[in-house]
C-alpha positions in Angstrom: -28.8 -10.3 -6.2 -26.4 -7.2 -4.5 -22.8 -6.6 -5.1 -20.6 -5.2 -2.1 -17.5 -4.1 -2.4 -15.5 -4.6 1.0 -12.4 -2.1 1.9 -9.4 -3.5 3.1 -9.6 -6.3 5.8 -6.1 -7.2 6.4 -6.9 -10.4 9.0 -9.6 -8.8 11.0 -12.4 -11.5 10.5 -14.5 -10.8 13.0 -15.5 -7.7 11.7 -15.6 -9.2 8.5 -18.2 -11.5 9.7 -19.9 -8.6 11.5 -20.3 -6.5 8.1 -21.4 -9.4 6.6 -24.2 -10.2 9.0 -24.7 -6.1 8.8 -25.8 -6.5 5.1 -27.7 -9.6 5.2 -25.2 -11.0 3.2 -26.5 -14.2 1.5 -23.8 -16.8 -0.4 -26.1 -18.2 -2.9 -27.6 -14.8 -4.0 -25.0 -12.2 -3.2 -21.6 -11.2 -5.1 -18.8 -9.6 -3.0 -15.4 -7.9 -3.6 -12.5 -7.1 -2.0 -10.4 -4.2 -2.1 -7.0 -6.3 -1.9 -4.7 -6.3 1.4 -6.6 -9.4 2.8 -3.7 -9.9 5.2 -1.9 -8.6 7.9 -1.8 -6.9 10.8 -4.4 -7.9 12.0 -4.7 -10.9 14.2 -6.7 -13.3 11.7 -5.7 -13.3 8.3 -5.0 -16.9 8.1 -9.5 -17.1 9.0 -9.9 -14.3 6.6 -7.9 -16.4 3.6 -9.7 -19.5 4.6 -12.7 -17.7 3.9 -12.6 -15.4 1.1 -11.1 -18.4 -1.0 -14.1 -20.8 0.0 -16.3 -18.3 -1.4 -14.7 -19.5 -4.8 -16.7 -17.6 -7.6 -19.1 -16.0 -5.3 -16.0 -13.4 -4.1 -13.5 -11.6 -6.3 -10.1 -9.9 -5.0 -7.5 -8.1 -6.2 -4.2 -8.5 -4.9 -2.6 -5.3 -2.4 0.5 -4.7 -1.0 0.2 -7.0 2.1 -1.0 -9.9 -0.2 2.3 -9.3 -2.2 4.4 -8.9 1.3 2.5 -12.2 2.4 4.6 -14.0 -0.5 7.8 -12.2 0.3 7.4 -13.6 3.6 6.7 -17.0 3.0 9.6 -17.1 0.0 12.1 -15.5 2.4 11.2 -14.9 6.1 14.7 -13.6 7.8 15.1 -11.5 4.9 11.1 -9.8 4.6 9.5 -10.4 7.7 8.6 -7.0 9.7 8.1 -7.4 13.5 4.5 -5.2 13.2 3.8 -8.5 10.8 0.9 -11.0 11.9 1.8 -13.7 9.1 2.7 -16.2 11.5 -0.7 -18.7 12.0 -0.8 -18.8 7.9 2.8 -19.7 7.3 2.4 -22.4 10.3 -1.0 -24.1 8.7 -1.1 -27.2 7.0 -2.9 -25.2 3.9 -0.6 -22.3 4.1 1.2 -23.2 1.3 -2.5 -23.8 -0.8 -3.6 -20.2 0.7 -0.6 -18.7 -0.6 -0.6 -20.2 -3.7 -4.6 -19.2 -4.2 -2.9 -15.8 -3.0 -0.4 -14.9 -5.9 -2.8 -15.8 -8.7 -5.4 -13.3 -7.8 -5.6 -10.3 -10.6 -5.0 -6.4 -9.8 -7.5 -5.3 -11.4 -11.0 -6.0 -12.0 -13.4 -4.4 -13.9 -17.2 -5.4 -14.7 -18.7 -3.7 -17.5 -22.1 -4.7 -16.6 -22.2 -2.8 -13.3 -20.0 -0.3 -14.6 -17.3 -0.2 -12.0 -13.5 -1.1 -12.2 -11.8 -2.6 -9.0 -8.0 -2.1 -8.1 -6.1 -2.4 -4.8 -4.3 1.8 -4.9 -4.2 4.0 -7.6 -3.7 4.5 -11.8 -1.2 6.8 -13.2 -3.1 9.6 -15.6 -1.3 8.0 -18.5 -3.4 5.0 -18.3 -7.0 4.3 -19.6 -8.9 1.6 -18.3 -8.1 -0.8 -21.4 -4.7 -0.2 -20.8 -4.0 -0.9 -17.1 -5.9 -4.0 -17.9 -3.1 -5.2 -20.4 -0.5 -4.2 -18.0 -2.1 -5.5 -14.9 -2.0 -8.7 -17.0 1.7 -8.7 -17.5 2.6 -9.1 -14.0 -0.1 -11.4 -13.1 1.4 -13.4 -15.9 4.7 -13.3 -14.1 3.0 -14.6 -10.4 0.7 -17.3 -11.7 3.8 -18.7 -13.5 6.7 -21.5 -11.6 9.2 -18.8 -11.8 7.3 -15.9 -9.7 10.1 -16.1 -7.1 12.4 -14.0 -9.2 9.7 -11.2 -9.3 9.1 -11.5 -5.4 12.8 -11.1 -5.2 13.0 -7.9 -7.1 9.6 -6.3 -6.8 10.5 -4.1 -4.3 12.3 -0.4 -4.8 10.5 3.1 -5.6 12.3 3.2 -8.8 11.6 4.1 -11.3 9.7 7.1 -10.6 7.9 8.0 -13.8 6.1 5.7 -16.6 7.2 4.8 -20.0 6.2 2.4 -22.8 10.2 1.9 -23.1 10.4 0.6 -19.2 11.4 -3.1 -19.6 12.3 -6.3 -17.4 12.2 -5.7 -13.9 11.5 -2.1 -13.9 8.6 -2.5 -16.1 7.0 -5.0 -14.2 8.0 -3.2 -10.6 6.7 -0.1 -11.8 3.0 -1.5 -12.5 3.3 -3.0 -9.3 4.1 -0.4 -7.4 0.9 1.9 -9.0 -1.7 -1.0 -8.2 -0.4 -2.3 -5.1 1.4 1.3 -3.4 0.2 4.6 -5.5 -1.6 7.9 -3.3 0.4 10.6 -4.8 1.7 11.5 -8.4 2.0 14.2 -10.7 0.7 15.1 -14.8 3.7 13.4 -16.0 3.2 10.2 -14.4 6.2 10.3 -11.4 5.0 8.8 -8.3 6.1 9.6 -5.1 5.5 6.3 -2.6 7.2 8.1 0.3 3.7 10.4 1.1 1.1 8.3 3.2 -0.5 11.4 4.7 -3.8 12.5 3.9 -5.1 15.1 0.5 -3.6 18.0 1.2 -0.3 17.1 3.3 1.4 16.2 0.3 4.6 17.5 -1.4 4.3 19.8 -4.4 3.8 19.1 -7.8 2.3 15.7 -6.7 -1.5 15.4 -6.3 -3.7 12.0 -5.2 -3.4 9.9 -8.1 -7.7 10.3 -8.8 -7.4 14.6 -8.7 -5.4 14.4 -11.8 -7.2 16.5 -14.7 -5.0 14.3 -17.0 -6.4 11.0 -16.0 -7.3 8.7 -18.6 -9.9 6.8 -16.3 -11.8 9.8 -15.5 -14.9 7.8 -17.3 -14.9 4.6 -15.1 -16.0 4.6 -11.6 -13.2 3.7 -9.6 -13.5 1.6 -6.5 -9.9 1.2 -4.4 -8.8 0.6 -1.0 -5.0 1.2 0.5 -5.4 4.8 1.6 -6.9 4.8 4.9 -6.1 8.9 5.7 -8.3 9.7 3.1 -11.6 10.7 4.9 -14.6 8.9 3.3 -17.1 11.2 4.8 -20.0 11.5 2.4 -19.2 9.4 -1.0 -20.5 12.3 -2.8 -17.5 14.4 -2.2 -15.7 11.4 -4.3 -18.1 11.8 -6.8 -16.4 14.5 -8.8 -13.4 12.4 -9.4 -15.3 9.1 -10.0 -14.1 7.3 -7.3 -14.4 5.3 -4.1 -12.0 5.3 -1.3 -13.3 2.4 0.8 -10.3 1.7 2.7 -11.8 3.1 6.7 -8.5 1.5 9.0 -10.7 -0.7 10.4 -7.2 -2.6 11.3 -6.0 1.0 12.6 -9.1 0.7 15.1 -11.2 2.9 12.3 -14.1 1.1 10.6 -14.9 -1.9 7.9 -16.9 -0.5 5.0 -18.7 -1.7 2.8 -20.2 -0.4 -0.9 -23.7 -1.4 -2.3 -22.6 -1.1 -6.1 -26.8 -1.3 -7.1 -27.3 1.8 -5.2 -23.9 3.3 -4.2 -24.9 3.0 -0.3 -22.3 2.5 2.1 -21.8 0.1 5.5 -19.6 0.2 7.9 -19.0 -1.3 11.3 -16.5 -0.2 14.4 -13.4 -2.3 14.5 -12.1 -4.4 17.3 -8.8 -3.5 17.2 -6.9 -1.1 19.4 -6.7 2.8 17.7 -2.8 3.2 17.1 -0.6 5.0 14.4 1.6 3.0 11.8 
């Protein structure tokens, strides 16, 4: 039995399948994860979420930014929907409204003691140690899984606050924890993010620094896997390896790559995407 990680998909599905047939992927023996951001932009997410949920236990996700903007969407359409969005074909489908559901309850992060690796969809503030992103992870998952999620879709989204605090409360508490699993690249020793950066290492503002560079991090011990950041330039994993980490997000929706991590061995897979090479 293998466990592959897979970088962010975001509704291309044939490449999905293609990476799949790549690794000799095998239901009844195999584990995979997902690096969050199932949906969007691409032209199949509605195949993709078909999918990945009929896998049931065999798969595991965490939730990423398009996942949450997949909800937005589907609560609120004339006031969320973006015209680069490709939502459509899963908020038409007669189990769009399971899919969705099956969507929200998904965790941020996921870690597996076992095989020594934790799962998340974008980044950690240095503050946090494994144990305790796990608690807060579970706060707002609390919040989604529950009847009244639709007030937190309402309000999740804003860059502020900027910094973390055990005395952040309410809606800024749980936006804030969202914002650093779901949105985080760039931040600083203190804990302020800065969600405005997309750019690659290196073309960021100063005093902030990629969330995993951080000599202050807390998780420097766990091996990170996390998607979300397609400028960052895989290369050769063990340029990663100083910093624990494992970028795994390749743009395949961006016309880049799908990739895909071997957790028993650390050997990576990827194949070309199908979709056009353009800018965001």
């Amino acid at each position: 039995m293998s466990t592959y990680v897979i970088g962010d998909v975001q509704g291309c599905y044939q490449e999905l399948l293609h990476i799949l047939d790549r690794i000799n992927f095998d239901e009844d023996r195999d584990r995979l994860w997902f690096t969050g951001d199932l949906v969007n932009r691409g032209p199949q997410s509605l195949e993709v979420l078909r999918f990945v949920k009929g896998l049931g236990d065999t798969a595991i996700t965490v939730l990423g930014n398009h996942d949450l903007h997949a909800l937005a969407v589907a609560r609120d359409p004339s006031r969320h929907k973006r015209s680069k969005d490709t939502l459509d074909a899963v908020l038409a489908a007669p189990d769009g409204e399971d899919l969705l559901d099956w969507l929200r309850k998904l965790p941020f992060l996921h870690e597996d003691r076992e095989v020594g690796f934790v799962l998340i969809h974008a980044g950690l503030v240095p503050q946090w140690d494994a144990h305790r992103a796990a608690e807060l992870a579970r706060e707002v998952e609390t919040v989604l899984g529950n009847g009244a999620y639709g007030e937190f879709i309402d309000r999740m989204y804003g860059n502020k606050p900027e910094r973390w605090s055990e005395d952040l409360s309410g809606w800024e508490r749980l936006r804030f924890i969202t914002n650093c699993f779901t949105r985080l690249r760039y931040c600083d020793a203190d804990g302020r993010v800065d969600l405005e950066d997309k750019g690659p290492p290196g073309s960021q503002h100063q005093p902030y620094q990629p969330w995993f560079t951080l000599d202050t991090r807390r998780t420097k011990d766990k091996k990170i896997i996390f998607g979300h950041w397609s400028t960052v330039q895989l290369g050769d994993i063990r340029e990663f390896s100083q910093y624990n980490v494992y970028p795994l997000d390749t743009g395949c929706v961006w016309g880049g790559q799908l990739t895909a991590l071997r957790l028993d061995d650390e050997r990576l897979f990827s194949v070309p995407s199908r979709q056009p090479k353009f800018g965001k």
